[in-house]
C-alpha positions in Angstrom: 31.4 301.6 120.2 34.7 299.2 120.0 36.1 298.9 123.1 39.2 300.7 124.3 42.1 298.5 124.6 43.6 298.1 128.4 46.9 300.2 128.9 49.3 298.2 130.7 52.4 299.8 132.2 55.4 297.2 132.7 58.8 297.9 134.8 61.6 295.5 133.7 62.8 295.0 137.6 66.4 294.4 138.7 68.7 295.0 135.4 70.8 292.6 136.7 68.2 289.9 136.9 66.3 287.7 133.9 63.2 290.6 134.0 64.2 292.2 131.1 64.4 289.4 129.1 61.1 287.3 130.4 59.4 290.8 129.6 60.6 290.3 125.9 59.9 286.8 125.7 56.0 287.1 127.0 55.7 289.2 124.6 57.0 287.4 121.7 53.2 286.6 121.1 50.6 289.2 120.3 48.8 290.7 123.6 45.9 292.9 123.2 46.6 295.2 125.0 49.0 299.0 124.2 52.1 298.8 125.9 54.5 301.5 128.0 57.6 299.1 128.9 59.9 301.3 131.6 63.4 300.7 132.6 67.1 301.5 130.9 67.3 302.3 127.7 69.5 299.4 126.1 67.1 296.5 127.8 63.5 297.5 126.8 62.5 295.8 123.7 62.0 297.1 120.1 58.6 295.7 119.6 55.6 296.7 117.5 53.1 298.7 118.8 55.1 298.7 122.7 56.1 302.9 123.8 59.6 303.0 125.6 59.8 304.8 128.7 63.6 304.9 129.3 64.8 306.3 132.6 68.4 305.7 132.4 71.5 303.1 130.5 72.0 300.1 132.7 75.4 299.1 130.7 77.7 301.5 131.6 80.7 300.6 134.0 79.4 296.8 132.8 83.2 295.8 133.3 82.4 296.2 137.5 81.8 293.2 139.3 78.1 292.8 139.4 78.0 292.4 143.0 79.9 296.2 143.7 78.0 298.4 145.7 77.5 301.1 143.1 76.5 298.4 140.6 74.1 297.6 143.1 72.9 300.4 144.1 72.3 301.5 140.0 70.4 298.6 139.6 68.2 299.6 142.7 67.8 303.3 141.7 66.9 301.8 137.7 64.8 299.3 139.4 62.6 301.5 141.8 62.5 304.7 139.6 60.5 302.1 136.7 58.1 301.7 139.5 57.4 305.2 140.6 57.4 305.9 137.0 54.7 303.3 136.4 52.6 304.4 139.7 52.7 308.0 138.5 51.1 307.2 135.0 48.6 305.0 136.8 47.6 307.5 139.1 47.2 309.9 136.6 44.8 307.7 134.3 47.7 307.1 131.8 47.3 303.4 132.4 44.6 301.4 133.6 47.3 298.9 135.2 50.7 297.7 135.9 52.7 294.6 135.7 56.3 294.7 137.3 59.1 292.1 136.9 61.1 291.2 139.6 63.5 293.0 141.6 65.9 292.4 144.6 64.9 293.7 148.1 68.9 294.2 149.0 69.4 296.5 145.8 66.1 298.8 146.3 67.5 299.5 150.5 71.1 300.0 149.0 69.7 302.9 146.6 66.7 304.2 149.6 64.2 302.5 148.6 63.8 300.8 151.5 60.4 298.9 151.8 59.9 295.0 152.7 58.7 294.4 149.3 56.6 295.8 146.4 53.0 295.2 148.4 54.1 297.4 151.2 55.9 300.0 148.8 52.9 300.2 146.3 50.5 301.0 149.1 52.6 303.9 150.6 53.0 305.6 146.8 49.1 304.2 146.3 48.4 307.4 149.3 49.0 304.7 151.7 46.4 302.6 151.1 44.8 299.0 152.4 46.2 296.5 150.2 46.5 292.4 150.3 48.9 289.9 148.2 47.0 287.6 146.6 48.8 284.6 144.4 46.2 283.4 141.8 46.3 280.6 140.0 43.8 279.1 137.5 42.3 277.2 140.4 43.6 278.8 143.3 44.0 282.4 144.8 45.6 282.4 148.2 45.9 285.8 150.1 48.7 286.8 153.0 47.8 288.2 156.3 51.6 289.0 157.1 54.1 289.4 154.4 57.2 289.8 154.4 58.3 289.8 158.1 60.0 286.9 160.0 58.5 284.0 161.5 59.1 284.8 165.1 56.9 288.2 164.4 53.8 286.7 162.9 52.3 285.7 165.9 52.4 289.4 167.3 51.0 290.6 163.8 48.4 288.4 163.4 45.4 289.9 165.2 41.8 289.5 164.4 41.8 293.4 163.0 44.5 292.7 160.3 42.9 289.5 159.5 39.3 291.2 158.8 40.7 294.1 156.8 42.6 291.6 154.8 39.7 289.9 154.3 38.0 293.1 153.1 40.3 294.1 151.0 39.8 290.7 149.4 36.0 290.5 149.0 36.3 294.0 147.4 39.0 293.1 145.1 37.5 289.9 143.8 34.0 291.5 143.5 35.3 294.8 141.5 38.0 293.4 139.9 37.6 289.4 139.1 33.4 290.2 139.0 32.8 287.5 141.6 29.8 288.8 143.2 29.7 287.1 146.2 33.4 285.9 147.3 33.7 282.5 149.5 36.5 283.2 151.5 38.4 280.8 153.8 40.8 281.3 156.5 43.8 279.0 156.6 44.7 278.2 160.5 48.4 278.9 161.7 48.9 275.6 164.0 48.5 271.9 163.4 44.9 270.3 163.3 43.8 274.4 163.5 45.5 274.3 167.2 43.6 271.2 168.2 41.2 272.9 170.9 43.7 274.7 172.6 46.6 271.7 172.7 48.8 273.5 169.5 48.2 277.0 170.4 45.5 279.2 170.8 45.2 281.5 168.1 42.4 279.9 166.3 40.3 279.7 169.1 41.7 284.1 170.1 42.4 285.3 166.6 41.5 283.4 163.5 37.7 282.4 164.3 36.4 285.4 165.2 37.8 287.0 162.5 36.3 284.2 160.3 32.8 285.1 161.9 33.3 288.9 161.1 34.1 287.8 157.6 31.5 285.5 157.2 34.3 283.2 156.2 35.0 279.3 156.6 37.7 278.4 159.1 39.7 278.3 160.7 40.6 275.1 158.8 43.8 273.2 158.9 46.5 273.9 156.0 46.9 270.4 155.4 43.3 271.0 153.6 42.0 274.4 153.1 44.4 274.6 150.1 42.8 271.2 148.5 39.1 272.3 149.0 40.0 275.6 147.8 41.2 274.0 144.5 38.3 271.7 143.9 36.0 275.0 143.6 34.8 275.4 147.5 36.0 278.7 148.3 37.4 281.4 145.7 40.6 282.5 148.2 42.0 281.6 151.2 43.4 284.0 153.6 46.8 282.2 154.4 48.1 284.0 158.2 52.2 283.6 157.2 53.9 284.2 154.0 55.6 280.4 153.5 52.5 278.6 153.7 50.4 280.3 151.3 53.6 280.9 148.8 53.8 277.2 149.1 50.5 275.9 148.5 50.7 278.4 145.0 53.9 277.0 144.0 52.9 273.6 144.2 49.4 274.4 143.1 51.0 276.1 139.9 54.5 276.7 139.5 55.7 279.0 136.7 51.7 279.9 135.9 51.2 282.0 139.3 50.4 285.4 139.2 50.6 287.9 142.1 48.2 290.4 142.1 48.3 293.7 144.9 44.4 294.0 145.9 43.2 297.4 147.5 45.3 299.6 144.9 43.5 302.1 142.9 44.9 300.4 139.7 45.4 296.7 138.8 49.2 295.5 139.4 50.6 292.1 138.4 53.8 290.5 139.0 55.4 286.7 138.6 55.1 284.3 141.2 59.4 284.5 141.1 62.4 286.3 142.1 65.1 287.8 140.1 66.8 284.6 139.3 70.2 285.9 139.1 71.8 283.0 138.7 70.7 282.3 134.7 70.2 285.6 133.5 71.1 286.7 130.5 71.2 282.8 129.7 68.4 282.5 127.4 67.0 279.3 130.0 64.7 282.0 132.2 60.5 280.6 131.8 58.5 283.2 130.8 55.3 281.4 131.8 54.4 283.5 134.5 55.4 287.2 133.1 53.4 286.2 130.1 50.0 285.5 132.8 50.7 288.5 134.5 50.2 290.4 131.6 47.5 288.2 130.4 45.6 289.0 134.2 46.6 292.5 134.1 45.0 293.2 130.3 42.1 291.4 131.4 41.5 293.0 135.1 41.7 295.8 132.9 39.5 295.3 130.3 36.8 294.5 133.3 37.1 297.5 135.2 36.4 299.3 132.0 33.3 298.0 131.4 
């Protein structure tokens, strides 16, 4: 029997930014996949093959200053509505995944929507759910322990519990989804030289190794490495304790190829390792390199869980 082709789901994110046009572009080359593309009406793409899923027109009242509260607060209510949209048809079996394009935090609080960031929102609509942000690269997957939160609150957050379900949530992800059977995970420390016995700080020595040990994971080991060895094959993700370091090592590791994948969802999701890039959209400049691997990751995560 000939394989069923994976159903992806993709949101266009923030009207305003460059996601409906990245979405267009990534798929200016065939995907194997059957498509449901979901935001306004006059952005989604006439393409072969792709199903519109139009929940509103983004270019009425386009004479306001893009910046106007009601301008932003429509392109917050467009934005977040895609994703319920795309949640619902994934929770009913409509899709086997999702990919969303970027949005802007300030826009989703202006119109209620007001999570820290897609992770946190997917998980409460998800039935509230475990989940971990993983960045994966070709040679590199690096996982957050604390997301989006300032720095001054990581230390508080960063306990050996969240570390291990984190860690969890990772083993289970890259065993069901990415069909690595038995996951090498390492744990990235938070101070210099992994505290250095107590003279940097203590949370290696309080937090980090025994969560390691629970985990059955290597570490704590010092940033200024953990990354490297993870890229020359030693482990297949690092649990990274604050958001900077781990978006950092990805970046440089792969910039404009990353993909960032929400683990512990009942449902694949996939997203670019960028923001909204407001600045050149609607330019025709925007790289489409890393839309174009999220959808790539999401038909293929797909295509595995079907088996």
């Amino acid at each position: 029997m000939t394989p069923r082709r994976p159903r992806l789901a993709v949101t266009l994110g923030d009207p305003r930014g460059i996601g409906p046009e990245i979405v267009t572009a990534a798929l200016s080359r065939p995907l194997d996949a059957d498509l449901t593309i979901i935001g306004a009406d006059d952005q989604i793409p006439v393409l072969p093959g792709v199903v519109a899923a139009p929940i509103g027109t983004w270019k009425q009242g386009a004479g306001a200053r893009p910046d106007d509260r009601p301008r932003v607060a429509r392109a917050g209510k467009l934005a977040g509505h895609a994703v319920e949209r795309a949640v619902a048809l994934a929770l009913a079996g409509e899709v086997d995944a999702i990919v969303t394009a970027p949005v802007e935090k300030h826009a989703l609080h202006v119109a209620g929507f007001r999570y820290p960031g897609h992770t946190e929102w997917l998980a409460h609509l998800a039935g509230d759910v475990d989940v971990a942000m993983m960045l994966a690269a070709e040679r590199l997957r690096v996982v957050l322990v604390t997301t989006h939160v300032a720095f001054r609150d990581v230390p508080a957050l960063l306990t050996v519990d969240r570390v291990v379900r984190t860690g969890r949530v990772t083993s289970r992800g890259l065993r069901e989804w990415f069909g690595i059977e038995a996951p090498r995970l390492a744990v990235c420390a938070v101070n210099p030289h992994a505290g250095e016995q107590g003279l940097f700080g203590d949370e290696e020595d309080r937090v980090l190794a025994p969560a390691a040990a629970a985990l059955g994971a290597a570490g704590p080991i010092p940033a200024d490495t953990v990354f490297v060895r993870a890229m020359r094959g030693e482990f297949d993700a690092v649990l990274a304790p604050y958001h900077d370091v781990g978006m950092t090592a990805i970046k440089v590791a792969a910039f404009g190829k990353g993909v960032n994948v929400t683990l512990g969802l009942p449902f694949p999701r996939t997203s670019p390792d960028h923001g909204t890039a407001f600045d050149i959209a609607g330019q025709g400049v925007a790289d489409a390199g890393s839309m174009r691997e999220s959808l790539e990751l999401a038909a293929r995560l797909a295509s595995h869980l079907a088996r």
